[in-house]
Every structure is written in structure tokens, then in C-alpha cells.
N, CA, C and O of each residue as an XYZ file, in Angstrom:
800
protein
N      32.714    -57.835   -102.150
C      31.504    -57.549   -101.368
C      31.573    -58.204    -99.983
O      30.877    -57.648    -99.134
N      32.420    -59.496    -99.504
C      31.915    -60.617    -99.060
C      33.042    -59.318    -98.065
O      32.533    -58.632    -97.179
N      34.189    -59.227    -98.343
C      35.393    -58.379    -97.402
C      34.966    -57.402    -96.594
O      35.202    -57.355    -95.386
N      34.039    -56.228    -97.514
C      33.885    -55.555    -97.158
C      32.207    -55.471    -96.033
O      31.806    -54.650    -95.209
N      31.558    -56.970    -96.660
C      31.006    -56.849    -95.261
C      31.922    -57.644    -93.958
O      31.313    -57.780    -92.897
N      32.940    -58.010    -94.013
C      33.250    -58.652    -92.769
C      34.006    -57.557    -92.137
O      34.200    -57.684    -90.928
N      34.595    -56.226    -92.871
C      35.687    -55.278    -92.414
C      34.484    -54.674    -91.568
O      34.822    -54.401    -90.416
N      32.869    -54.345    -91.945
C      32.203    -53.534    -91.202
C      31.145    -54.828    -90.100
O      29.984    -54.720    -89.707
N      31.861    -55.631    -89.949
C      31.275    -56.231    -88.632
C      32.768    -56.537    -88.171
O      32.534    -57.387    -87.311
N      33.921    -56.416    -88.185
C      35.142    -56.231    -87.553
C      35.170    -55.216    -86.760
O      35.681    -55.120    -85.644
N      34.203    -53.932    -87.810
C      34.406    -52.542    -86.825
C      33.320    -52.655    -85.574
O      33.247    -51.748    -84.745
N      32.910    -53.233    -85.538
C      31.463    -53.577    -84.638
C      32.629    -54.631    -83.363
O      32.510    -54.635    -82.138
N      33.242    -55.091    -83.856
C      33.909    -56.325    -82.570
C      34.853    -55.704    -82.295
O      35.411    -56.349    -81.408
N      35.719    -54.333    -82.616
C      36.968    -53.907    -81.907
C      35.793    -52.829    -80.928
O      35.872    -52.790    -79.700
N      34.493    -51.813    -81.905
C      34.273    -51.049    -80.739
C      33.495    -51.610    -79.565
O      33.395    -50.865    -78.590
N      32.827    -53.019    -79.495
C      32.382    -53.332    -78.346
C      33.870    -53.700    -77.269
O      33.797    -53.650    -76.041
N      34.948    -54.001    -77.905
C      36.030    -54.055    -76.664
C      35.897    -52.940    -75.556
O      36.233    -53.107    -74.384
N      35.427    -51.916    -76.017
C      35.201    -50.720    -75.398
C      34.199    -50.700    -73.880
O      34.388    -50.069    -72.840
N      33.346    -51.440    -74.173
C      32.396    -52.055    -73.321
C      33.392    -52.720    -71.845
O      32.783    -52.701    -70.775
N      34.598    -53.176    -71.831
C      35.494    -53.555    -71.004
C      35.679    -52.291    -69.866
O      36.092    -52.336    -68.707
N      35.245    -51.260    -70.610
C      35.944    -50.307    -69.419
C      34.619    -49.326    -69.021
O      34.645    -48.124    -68.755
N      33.493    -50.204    -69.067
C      32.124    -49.312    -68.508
C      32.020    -49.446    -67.418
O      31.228    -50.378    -67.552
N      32.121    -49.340    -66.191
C      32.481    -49.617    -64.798
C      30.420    -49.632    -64.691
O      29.523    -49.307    -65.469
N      30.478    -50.202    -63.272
C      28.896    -50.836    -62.966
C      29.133    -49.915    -61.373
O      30.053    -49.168    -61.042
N      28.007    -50.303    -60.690
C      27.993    -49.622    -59.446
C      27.926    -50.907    -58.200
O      27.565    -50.627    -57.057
N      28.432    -52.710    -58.707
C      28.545    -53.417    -58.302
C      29.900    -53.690    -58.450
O      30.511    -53.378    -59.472
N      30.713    -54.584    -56.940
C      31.782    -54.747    -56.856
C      32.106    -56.288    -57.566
O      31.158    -56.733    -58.213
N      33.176    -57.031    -57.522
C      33.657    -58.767    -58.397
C      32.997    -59.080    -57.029
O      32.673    -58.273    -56.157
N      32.899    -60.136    -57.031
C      32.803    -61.216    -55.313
C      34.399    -61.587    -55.370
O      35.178    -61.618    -54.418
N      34.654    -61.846    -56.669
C      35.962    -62.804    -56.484
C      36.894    -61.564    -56.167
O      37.795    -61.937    -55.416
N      37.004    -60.035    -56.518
C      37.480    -59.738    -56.389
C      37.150    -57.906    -56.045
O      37.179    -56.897    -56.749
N      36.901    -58.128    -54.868
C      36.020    -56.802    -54.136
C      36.371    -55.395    -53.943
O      35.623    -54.527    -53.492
N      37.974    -55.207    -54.454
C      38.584    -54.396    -54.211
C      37.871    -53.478    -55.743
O      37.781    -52.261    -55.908
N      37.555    -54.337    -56.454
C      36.914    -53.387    -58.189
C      35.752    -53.462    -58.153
O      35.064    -54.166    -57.412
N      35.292    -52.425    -59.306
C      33.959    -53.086    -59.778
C      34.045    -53.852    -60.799
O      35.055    -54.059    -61.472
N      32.556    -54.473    -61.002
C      32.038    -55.029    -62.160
C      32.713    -53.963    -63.347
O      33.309    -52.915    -63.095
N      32.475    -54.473    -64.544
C      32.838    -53.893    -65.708
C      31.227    -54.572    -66.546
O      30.877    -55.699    -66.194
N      30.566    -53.997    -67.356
C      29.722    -54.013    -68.488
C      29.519    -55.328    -68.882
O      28.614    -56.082    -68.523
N      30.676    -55.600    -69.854
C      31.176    -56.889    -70.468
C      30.844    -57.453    -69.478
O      29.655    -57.770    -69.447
N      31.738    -57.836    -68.218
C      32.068    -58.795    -67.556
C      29.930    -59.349    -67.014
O      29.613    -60.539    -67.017
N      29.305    -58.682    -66.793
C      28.120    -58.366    -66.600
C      27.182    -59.251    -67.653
O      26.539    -60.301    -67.616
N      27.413    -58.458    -68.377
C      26.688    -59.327    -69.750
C      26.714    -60.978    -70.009
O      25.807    -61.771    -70.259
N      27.624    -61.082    -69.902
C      28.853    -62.181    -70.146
C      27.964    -63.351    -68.890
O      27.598    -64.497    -69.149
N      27.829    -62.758    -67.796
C      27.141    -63.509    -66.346
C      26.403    -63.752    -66.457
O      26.043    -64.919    -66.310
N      25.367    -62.410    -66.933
C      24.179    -62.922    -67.117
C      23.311    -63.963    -68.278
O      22.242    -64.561    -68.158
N      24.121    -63.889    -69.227
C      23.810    -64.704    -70.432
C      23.990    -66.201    -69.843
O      23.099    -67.050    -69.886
N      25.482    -66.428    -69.197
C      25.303    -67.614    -68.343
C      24.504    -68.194    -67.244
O      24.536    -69.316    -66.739
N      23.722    -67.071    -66.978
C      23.006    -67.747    -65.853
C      21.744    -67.955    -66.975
O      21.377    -69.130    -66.932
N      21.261    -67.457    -67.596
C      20.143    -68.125    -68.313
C      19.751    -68.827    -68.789
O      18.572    -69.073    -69.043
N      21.323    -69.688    -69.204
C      21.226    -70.907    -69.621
C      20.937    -71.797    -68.637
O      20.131    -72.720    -68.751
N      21.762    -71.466    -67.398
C      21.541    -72.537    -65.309
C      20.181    -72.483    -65.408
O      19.588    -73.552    -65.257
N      19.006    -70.671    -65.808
C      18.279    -70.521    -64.906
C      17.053    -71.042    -65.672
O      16.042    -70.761    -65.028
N      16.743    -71.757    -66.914
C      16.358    -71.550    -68.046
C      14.646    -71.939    -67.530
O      13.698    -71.185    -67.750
N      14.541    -73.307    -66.797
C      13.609    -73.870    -66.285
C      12.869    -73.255    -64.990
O      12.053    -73.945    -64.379
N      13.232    -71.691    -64.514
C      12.600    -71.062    -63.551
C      11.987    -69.815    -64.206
O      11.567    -68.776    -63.696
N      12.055    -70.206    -65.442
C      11.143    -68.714    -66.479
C       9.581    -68.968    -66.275
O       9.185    -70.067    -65.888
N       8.847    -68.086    -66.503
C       7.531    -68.258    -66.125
C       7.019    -68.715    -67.494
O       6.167    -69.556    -67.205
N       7.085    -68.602    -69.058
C       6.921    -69.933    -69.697
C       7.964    -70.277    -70.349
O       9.055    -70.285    -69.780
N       7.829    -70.647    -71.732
C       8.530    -71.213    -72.319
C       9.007    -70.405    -73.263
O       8.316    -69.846    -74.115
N      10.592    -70.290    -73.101
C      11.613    -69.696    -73.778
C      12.443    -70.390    -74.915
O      12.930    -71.510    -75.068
N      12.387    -69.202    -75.661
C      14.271    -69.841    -76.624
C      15.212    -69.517    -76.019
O      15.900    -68.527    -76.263
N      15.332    -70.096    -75.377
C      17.006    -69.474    -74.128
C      17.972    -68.947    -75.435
O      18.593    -67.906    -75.219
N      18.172    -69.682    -76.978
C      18.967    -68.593    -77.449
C      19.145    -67.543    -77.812
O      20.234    -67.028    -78.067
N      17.794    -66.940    -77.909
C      17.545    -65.790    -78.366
C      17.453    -64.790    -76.831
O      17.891    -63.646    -76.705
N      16.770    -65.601    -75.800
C      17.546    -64.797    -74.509
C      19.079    -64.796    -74.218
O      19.523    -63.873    -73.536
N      19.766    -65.585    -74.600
C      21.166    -65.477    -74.333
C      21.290    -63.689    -75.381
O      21.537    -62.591    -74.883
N      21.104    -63.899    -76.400
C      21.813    -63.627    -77.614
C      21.104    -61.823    -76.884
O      21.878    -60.876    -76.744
N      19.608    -61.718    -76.533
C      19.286    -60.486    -75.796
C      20.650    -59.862    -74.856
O      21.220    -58.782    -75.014
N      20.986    -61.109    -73.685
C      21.528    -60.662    -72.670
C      22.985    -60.422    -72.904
O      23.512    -59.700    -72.058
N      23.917    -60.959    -74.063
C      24.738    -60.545    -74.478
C      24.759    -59.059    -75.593
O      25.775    -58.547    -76.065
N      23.910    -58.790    -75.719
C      23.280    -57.460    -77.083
C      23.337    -56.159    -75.575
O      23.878    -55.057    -75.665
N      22.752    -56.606    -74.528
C      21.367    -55.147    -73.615
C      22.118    -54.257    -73.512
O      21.865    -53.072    -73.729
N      23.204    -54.752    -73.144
C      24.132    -53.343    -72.606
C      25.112    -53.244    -73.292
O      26.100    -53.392    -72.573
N      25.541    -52.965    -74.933
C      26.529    -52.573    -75.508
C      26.148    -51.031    -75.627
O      26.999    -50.192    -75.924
N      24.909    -50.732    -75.394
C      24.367    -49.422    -75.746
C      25.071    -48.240    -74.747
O      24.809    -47.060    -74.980
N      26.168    -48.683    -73.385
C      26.593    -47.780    -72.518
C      27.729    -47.613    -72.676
O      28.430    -46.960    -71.903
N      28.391    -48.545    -74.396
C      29.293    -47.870    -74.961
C      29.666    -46.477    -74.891
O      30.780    -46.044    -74.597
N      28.695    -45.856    -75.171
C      28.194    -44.156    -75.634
C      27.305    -43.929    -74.403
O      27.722    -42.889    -73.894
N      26.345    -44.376    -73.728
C      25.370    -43.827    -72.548
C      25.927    -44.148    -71.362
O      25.380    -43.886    -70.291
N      27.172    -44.802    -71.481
C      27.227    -45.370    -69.937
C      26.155    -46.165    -69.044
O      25.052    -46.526    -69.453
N      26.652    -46.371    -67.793
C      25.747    -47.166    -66.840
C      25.161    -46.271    -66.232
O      25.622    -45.159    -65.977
N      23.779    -46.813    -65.867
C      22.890    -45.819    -65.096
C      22.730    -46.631    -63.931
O      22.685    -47.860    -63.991
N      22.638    -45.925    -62.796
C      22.459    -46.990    -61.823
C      20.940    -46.800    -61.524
O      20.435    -45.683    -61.413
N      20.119    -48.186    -61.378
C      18.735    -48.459    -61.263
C      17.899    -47.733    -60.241
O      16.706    -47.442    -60.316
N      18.819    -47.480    -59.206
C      18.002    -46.981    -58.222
C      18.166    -45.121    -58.473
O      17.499    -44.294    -57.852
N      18.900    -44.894    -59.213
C      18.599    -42.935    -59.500
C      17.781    -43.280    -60.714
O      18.072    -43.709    -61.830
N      16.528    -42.906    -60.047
C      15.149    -42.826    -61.018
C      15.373    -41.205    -62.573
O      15.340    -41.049    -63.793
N      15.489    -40.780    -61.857
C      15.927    -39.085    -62.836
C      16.908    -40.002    -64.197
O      16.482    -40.376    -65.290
N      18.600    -40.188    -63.497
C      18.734    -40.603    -64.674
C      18.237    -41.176    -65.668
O      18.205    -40.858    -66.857
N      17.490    -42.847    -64.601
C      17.150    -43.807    -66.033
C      16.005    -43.401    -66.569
O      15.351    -44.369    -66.956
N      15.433    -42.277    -66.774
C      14.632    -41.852    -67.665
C      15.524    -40.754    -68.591
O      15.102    -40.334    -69.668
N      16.477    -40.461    -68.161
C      17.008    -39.697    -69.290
C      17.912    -40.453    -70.176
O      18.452    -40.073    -71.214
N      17.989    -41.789    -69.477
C      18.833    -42.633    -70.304
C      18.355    -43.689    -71.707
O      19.001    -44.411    -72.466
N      17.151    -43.401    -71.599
C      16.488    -44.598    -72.442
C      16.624    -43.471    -74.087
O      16.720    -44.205    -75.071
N      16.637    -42.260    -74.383
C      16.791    -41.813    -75.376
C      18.848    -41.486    -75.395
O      19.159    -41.064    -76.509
N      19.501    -41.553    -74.894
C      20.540    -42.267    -75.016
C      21.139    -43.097    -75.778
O      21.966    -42.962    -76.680
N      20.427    -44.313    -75.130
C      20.319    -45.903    -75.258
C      20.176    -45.944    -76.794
O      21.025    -46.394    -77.563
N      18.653    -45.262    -77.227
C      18.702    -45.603    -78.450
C      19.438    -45.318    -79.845
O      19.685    -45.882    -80.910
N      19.644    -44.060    -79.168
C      21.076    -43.210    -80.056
C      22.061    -44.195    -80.105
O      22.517    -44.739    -81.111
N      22.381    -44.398    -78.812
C      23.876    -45.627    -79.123
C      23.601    -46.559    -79.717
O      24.319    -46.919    -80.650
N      22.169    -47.428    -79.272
C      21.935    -48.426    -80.607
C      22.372    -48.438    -81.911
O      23.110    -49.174    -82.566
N      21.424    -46.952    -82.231
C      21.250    -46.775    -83.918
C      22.674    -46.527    -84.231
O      23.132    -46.759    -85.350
N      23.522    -45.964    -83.056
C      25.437    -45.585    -83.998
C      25.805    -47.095    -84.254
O      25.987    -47.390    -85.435
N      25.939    -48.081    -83.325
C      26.028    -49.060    -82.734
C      26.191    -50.194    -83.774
O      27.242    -50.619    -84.255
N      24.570    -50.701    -84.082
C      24.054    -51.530    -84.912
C      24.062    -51.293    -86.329
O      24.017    -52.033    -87.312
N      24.137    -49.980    -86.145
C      24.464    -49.050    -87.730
C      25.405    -49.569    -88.405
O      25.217    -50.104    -89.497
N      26.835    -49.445    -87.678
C      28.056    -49.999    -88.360
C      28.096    -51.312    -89.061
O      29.012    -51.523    -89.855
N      27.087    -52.309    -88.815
C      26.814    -53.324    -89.325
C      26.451    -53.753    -90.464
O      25.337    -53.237    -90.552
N      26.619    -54.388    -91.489
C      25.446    -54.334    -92.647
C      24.479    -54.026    -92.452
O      24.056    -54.243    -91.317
N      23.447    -53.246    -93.594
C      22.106    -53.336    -92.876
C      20.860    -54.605    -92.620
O      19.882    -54.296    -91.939
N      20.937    -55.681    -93.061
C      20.713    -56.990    -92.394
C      20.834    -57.376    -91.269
O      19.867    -57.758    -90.610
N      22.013    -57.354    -90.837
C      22.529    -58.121    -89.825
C      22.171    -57.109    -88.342
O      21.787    -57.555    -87.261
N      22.407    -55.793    -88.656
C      22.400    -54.630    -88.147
C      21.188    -54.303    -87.692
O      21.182    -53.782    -86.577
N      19.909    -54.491    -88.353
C      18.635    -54.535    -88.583
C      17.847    -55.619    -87.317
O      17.116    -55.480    -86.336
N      18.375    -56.477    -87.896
C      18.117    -58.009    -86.807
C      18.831    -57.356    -85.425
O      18.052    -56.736    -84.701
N      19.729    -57.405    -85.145
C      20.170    -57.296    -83.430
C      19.447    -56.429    -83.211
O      18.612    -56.511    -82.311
N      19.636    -54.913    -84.310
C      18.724    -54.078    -83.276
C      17.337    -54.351    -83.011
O      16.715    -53.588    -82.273
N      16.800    -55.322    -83.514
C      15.382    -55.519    -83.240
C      15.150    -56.435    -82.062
O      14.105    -56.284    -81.430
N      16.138    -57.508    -81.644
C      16.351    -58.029    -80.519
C      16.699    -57.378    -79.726
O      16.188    -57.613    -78.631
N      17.741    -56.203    -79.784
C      18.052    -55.173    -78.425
C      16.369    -54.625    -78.176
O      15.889    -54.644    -77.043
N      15.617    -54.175    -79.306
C      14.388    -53.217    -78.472
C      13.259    -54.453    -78.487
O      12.176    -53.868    -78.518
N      13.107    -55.370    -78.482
C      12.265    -56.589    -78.255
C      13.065    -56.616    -76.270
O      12.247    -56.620    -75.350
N      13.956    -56.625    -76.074
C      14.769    -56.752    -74.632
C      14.070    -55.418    -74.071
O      13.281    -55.449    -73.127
N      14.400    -54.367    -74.677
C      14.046    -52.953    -73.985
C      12.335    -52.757    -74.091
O      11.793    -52.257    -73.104
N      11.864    -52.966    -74.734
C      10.068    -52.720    -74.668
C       9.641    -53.885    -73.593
O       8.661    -53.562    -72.921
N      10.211    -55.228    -73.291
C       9.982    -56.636    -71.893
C       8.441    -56.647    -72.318
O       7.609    -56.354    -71.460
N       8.031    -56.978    -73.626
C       6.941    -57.515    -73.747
C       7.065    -59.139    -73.985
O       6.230    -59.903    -73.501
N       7.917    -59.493    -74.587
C       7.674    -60.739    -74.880
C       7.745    -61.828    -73.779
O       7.791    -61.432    -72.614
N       7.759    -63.180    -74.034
C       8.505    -64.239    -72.670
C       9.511    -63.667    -72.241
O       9.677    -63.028    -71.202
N      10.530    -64.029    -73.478
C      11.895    -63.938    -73.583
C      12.491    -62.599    -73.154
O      13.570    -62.390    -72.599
N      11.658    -61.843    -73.490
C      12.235    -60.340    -73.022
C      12.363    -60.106    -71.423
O      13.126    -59.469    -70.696
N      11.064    -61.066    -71.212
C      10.727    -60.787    -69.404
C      11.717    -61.466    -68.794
O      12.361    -60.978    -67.865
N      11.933    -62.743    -69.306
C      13.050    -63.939    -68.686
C      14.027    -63.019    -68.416
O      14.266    -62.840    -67.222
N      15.020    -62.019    -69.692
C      15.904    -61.921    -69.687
C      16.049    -60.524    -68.660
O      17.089    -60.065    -68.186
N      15.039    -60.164    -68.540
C      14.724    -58.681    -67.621
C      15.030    -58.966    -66.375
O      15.829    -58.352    -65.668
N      14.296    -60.053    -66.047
C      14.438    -60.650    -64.590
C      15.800    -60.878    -64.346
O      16.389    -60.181    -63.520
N      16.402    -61.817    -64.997
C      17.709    -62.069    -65.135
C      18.865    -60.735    -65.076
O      19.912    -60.940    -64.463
N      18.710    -59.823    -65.516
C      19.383    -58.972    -65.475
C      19.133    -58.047    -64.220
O      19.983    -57.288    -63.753
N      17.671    -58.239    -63.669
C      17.681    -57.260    -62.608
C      18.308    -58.225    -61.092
O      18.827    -57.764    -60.076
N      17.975    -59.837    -61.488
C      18.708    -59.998    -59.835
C      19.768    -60.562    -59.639
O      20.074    -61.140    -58.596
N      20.554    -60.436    -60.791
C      21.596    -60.452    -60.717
C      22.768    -59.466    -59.739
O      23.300    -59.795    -58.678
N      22.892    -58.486    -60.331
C      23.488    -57.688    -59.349
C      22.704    -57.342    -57.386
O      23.133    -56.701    -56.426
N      21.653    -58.032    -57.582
C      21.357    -57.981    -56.082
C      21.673    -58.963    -55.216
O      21.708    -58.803    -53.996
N      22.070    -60.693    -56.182
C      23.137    -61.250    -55.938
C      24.402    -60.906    -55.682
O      24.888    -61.500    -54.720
N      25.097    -60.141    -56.230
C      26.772    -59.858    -56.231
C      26.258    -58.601    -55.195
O      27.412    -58.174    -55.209
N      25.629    -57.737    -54.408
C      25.521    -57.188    -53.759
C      25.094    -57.828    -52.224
O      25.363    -57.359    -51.118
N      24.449    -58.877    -52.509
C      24.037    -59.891    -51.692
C      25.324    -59.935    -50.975
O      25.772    -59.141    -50.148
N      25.816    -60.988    -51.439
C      27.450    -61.826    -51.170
C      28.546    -60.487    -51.287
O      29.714    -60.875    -51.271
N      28.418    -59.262    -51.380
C      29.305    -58.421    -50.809
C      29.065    -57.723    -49.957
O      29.397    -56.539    -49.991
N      28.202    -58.447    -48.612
C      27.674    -57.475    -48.013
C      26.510    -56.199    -48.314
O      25.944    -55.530    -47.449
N      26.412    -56.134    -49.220
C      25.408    -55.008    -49.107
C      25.968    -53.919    -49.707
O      25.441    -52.807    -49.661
N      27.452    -54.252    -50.513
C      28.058    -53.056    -50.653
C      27.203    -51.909    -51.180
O      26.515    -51.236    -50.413
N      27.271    -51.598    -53.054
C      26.144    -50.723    -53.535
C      25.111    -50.482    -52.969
O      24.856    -49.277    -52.983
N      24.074    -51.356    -52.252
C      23.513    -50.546    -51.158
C      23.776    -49.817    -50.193
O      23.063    -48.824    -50.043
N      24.727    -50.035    -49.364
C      25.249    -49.037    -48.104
C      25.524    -47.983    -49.235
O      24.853    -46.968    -49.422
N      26.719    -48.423    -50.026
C      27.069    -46.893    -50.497
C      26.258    -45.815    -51.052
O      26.531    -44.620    -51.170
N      24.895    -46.661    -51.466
C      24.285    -45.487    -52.269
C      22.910    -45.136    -50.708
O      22.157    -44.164    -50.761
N      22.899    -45.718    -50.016
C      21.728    -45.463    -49.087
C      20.658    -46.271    -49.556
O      19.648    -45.594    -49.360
N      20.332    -47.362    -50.074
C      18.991    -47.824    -50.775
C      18.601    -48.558    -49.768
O      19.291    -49.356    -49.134
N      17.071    -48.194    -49.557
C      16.127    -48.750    -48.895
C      15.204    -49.966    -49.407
O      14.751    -50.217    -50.524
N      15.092    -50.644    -48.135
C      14.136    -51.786    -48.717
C      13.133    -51.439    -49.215
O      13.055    -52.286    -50.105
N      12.359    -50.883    -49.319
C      10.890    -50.115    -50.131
C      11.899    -50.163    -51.437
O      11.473    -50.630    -52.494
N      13.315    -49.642    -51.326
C      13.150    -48.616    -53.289
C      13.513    -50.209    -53.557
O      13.115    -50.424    -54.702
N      14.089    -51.423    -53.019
C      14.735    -52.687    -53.337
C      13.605    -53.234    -54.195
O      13.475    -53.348    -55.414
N      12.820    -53.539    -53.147
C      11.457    -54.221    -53.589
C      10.291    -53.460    -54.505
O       9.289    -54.109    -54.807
N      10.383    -52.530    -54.801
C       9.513    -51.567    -56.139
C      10.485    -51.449    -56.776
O      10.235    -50.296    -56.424
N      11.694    -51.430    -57.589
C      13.011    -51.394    -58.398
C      12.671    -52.827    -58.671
O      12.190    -52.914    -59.801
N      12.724    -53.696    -58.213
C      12.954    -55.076    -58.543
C      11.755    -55.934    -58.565
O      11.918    -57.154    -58.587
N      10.761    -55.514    -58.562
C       9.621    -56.303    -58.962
C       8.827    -57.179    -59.740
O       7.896    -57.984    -59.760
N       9.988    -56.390    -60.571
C       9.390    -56.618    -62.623
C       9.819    -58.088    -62.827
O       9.553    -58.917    -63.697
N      10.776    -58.117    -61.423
C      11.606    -59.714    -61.754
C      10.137    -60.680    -61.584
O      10.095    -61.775    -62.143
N       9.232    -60.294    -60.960
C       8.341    -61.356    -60.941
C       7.831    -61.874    -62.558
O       7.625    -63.053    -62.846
N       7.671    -60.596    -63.609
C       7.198    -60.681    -65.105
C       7.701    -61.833    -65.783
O       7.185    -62.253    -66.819
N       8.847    -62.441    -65.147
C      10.052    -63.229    -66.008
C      10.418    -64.370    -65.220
O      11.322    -65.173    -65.453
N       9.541    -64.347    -64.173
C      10.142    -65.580    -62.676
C       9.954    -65.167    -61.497
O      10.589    -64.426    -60.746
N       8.671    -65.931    -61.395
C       8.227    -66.312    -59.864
C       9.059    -66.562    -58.868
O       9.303    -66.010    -57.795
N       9.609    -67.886    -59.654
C      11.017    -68.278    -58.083
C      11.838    -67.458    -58.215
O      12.494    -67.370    -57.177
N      12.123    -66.868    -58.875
C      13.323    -65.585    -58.977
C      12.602    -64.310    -58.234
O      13.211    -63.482    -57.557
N      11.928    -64.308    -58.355
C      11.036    -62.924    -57.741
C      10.664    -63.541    -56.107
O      10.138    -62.760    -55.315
N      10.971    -64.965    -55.677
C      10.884    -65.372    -54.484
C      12.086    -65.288    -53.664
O      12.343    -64.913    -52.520
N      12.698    -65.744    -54.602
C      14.418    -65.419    -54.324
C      14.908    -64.107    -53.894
O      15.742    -63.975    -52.998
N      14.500    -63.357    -54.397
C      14.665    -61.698    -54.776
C      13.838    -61.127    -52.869
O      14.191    -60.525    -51.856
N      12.888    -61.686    -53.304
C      12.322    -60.923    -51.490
C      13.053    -61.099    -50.814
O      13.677    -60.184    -50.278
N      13.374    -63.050    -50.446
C      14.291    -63.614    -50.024
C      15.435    -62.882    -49.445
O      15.576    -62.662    -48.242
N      16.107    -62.581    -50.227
C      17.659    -61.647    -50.346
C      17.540    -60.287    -49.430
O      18.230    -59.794    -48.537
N      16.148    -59.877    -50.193
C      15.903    -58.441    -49.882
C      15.884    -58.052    -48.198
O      16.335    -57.071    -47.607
N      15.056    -59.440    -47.634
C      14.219    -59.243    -46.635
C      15.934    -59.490    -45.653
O      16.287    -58.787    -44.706
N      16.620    -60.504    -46.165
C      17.807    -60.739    -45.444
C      18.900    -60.025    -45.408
O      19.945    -60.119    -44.765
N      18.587    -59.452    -46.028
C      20.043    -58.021    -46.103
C      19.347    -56.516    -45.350
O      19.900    -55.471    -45.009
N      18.267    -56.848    -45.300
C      17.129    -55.527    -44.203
C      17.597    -56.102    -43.066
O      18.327    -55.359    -42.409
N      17.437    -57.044    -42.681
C      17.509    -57.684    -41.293
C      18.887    -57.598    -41.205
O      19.189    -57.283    -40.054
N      20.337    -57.812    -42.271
C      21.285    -57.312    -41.983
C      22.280    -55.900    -41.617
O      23.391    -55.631    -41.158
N      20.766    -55.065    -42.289
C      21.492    -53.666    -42.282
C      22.057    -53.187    -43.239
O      23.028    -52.447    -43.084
N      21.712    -53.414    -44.103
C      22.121    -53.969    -45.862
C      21.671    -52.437    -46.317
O      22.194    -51.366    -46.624
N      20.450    -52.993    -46.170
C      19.126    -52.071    -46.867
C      18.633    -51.185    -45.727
O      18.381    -51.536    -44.574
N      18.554    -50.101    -46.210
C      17.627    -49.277    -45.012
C      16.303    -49.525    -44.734
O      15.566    -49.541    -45.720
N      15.698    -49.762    -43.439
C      14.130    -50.159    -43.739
C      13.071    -48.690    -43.050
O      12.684    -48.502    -41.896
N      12.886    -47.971    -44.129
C      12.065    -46.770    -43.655
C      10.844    -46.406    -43.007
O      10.306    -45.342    -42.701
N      10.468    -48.099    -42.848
C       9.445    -48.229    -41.468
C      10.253    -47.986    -40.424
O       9.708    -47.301    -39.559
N      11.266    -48.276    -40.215
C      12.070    -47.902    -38.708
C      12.211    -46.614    -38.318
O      12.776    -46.348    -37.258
């Protein structure tokens, strides 16, 4: 019994390797010539939550936000990445998402299988603290690594400071100083030419 549940959470750790080759619409800093990859993403952000733990708006189980921010995005296994600012997709992506879950978490015992997926949609519904912490966390992140690359994913996709600052708002739900930070960035990459500003 004991084998055959570890052979079906084995099959769960070879298909998230898969997750390695989900490309993002953000470039490395360290290395600008690529993009981000999924994994590599996940992986960041779980670490910064542990740095960021004391700028949450209350009081968190940072492990169960880690354990969110390593879970959010195995689901683009099967849905791929949507990029935040094409509104059309990410509404066609959230019934996706859950499909890949349920293949996903399925393979698991049903215990174990049961539990994550209830932490993946506790992350995806951002009702709780922890859900908001980890929301925030995930949204300014990549406006960091876009930050410090110039502005890349923004120039390339055309994003304006209006769609920056209504896209990224929610970061306030999960962190004030992060959502201060976030204008911060926003307002300095407008003034760089980063961001388009459609008052002009």
C-alpha cells in the first residue's frame, strides 16, 4: 500500500519537472538574454515571502504561504502562462487552471491530493490573509524583474501606466508597503519611458 502510494506522488514530482519549460513574459536579471521559466518563478517568489513576511498586512503562516506560492502555478503545466495584462485571456484561463488542477492533484492519493488542492483554490479565490500576502507577492514580483530590466515586458507588450496601476492594485489586499513600493516603481519607470502614460 505504503509503495504504491509513493509510486503515485513520484508521478506528481517527474510531471511538475515539466513546469521547467513554461516560459513567462519576464526576462532573468542575471541573465537577460532568456526568459523567466514557471519553476524558476515560483521558486522566487516563495523566497521572498519568507524576506517579505513582516510587510503583510496581518498576520500570516508564512508556511502555508510559502507552500501556496510554491503550489499557484503548477496549473500552466497544461494552461500555460497567461500574461496579466491580456485581460481576454485571463478570463479564459481560470477554467483551464482548474482542469489542470483537478488532472494535477488527482494523480496524488486522494488525501494528500485533496489538501494541496484546497490550498491551490484558498490562493486562487485571495480571500484569506495568507492568500492576499501571497497574491501580492506574486503580482510585484515580476514588476520588479521588469523594473531592473529596463522596462523590458512592458515596452514589448505596450503597457501603460493606467493598465500598471489597475492590474496591480490588489497588491495593496496583501501589503501596504508593497503596494507603496509598487506605485513607487510604477511612477519611475513612467518617468522612464518604461510605461506608456496615456495622459500624454
Amino acid at each position: 500500500m505504503k509503495l504504491d502510494r509513493m509510486e503515485q506522488q513520484l508521478a506528481l514530482v517527474i510531471e511538475l519537472d515539466q513546469l521547467k519549460s513554461v516560459l513567462r513574459r519576464t526576462r532573468v536579471k542575471s541573465a537577460e538574454s532568456r526568459l523567466e521559466n514557471s519553476a524558476e518563478h515560483s521558486w522566487h517568489v516563495a523566497l521572498m515571502a519568507i524576506l517579505m513576511e513582516e510587510h503583510a498586512n496581518e498576520t500570516v503562516d508564512i508556511s502555508k504561504v510559502v507552500k501556496m506560492l510554491l503550489l499557484h502555478d503548477i496549473v500552466e503545466i497544461d494552461a500555460g502562462d497567461t500574461f496579466v495584462y491580456d485581460l481576454a485571456a485571463t478570463e479564459l484561463q481560470a477554467e483551464k487552471e482548474l482542469d489542470a488542477a483537478k488532472r494535477l492533484f488527482g494523480l496524488l492519493p486522494n488525501d494528500q491530493g485533496d489538501a494541496l488542492f484546497s490550498v491551490w483554490l484558498e490562493f486562487e479565490q485571495a480571500e484569506s490573509a495568507e492568500a492576499k500576502f501571497a497574491k501580492a507577492l506574486d503580482r510585484i514580483i515580476p514588476m520588479l524583474l521588469n523594473f531592473h530590466n529596463q522596462g523590458q515586458s512592458w515596452k514589448e507588450h505596450n503597457v501603460s501606466m493606467q493598465q500598471a496601476l489597475t492590474i496591480n492594485k490588489k497588491i495593496e489586499n496583501g501589503s501596504n508597503a508593497l503596494w507603496v513600493k509598487a506605485q513607487q516603481v510604477i511612477e519611475e519607470a513612467t518617468h522612464q519611458g518604461w510605461l506608456r502614460n496615456e495622459e500624454n
